[in-house]
C-alpha positions in Angstrom: 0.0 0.0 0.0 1.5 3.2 -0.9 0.7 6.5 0.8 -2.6 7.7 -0.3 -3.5 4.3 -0.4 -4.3 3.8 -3.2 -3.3 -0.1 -3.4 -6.5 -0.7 -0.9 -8.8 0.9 -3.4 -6.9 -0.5 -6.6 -7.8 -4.0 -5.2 -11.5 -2.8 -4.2 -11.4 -1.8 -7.8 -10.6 -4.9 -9.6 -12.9 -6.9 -6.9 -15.6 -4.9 -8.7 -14.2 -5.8 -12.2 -14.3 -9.1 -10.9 -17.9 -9.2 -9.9 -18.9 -7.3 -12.9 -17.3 -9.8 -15.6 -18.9 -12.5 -13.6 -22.5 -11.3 -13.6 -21.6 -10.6 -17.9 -20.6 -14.6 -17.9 -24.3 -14.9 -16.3 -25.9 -13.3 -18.9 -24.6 -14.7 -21.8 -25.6 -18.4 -19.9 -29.6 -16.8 -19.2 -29.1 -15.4 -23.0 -28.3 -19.5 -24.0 -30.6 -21.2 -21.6 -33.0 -19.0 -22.6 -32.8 -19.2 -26.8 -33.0 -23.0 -25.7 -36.3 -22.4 -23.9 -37.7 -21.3 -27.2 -36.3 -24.1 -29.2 -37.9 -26.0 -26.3 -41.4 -23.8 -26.7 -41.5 -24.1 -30.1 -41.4 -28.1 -30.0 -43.6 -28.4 -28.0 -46.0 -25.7 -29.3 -46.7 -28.8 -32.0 -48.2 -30.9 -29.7 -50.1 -28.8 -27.8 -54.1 -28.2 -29.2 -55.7 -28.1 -26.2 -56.8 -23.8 -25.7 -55.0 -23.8 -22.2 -51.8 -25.0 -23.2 -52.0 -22.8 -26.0 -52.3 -19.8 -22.8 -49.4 -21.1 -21.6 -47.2 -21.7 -24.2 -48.1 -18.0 -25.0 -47.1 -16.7 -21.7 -44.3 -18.3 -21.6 -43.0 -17.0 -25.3 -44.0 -13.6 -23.6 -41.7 -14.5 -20.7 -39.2 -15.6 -22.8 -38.8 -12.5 -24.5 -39.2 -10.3 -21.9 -36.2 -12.0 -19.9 -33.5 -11.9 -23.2 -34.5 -7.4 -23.6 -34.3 -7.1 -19.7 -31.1 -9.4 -20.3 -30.1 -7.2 -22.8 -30.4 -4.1 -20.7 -28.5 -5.6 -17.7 -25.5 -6.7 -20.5 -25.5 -3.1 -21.3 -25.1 -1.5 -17.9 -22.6 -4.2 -16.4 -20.5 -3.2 -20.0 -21.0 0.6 -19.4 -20.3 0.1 -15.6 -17.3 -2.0 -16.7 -16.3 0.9 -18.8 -16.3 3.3 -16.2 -14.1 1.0 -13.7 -12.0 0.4 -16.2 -11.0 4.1 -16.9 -10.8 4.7 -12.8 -8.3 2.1 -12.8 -6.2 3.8 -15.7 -6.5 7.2 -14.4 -5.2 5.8 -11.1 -7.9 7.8 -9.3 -9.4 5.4 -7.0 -11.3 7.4 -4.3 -13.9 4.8 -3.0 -17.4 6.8 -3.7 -16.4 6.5 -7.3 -18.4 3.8 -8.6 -19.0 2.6 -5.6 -23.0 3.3 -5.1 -23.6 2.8 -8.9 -21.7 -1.1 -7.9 -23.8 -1.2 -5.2 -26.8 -0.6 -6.8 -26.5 -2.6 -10.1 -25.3 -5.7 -8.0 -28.4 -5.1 -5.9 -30.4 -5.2 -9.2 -28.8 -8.3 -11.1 -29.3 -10.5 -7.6 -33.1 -9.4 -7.8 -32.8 -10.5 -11.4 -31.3 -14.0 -11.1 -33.7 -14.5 -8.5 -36.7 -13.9 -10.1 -35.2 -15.9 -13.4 -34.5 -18.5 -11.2 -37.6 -18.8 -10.6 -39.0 -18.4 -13.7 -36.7 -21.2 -15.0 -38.2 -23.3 -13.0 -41.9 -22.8 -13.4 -40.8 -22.8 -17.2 -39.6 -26.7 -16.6 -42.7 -27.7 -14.5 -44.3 -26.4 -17.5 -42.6 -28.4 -20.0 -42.5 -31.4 -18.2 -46.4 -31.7 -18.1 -47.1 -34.2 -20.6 -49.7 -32.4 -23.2 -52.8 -34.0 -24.4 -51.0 -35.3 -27.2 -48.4 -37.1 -25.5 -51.1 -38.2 -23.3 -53.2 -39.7 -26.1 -50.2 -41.4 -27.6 -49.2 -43.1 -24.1 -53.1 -44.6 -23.9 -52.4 -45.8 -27.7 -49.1 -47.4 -26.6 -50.5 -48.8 -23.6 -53.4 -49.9 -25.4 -51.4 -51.9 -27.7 -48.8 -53.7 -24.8 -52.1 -54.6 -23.6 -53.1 -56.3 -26.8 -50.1 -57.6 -27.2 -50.1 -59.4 -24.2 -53.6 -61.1 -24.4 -52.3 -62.1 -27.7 -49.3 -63.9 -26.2 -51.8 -65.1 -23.5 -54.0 -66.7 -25.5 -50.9 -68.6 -27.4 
């Protein structure tokens, strides 16, 4: 630590950087997981006639694409914020209120964010692993024929 101290904040500094390139890795996993939910939606969007799954599968598009523009929004403030920490670190002016609340505050916001797309994840996979009334109707077919097929043999 020098004098003014400024090793203390330089390390405060790239702790920040840190945490900010971590929440960035985030996103771009939420941005994947998320054009997979859609791959996901959109498969099972074939099967699905009955006019409640239909709601569902709609809010859940909506959801879908709500999550990747908020995602989009957070990726832009944790680059602009990343920005910013990167020029205090350059300019070697590393007074601790700089950046400090806006850290504070956009951390506060992403951990609100994964926690409601937590959440949303998993109602998402509740959702998808309800069979739908097709998949229902083709397990009674296959049922149907085992069943057949074993009075068959039976009856041998």
């Amino acid at each position: 630590m020098n004098a003014n101290g400024n090793h203390a904040s330089q390390s405060e500094l790239i702790e920040k950087h840190t945490e900010t390139v971590d929440w960035l890795s985030s996103s771009i996993l939420w941005k994947s997981e998320l054009q997979n939910f859609q791959s996901m939606l959109e498969e099972r969007a074939l099967h699905t006639f009955s006019k409640a799954g239909k709601v569902d599968a709609d809010h859940f598009q909506l959801m879908i694409l709500h999550y990747l523009s908020e995602i989009e929004k957070l990726r832009g403030k944790l680059r602009n914020h990343e920005t910013i920490l990167g020029k205090l670190l350059e300019s070697n002016d590393v007074s601790l209120n700089q950046g400090g609340e806006e850290h504070e505050c956009l951390m506060n916001l992403l951990e609100s964010f994964s926690k409601t797309y937590k959440q949303f994840r998993k109602e998402f996979f509740q959702f998808t692993l309800k069979p739908t009334s097709w998949q229902m109707k083709q397990r009674r077919k296959h049922i149907f024929f085992v069943v057949i097929v074993i009075v068959i043999l039976i009856s041998l």
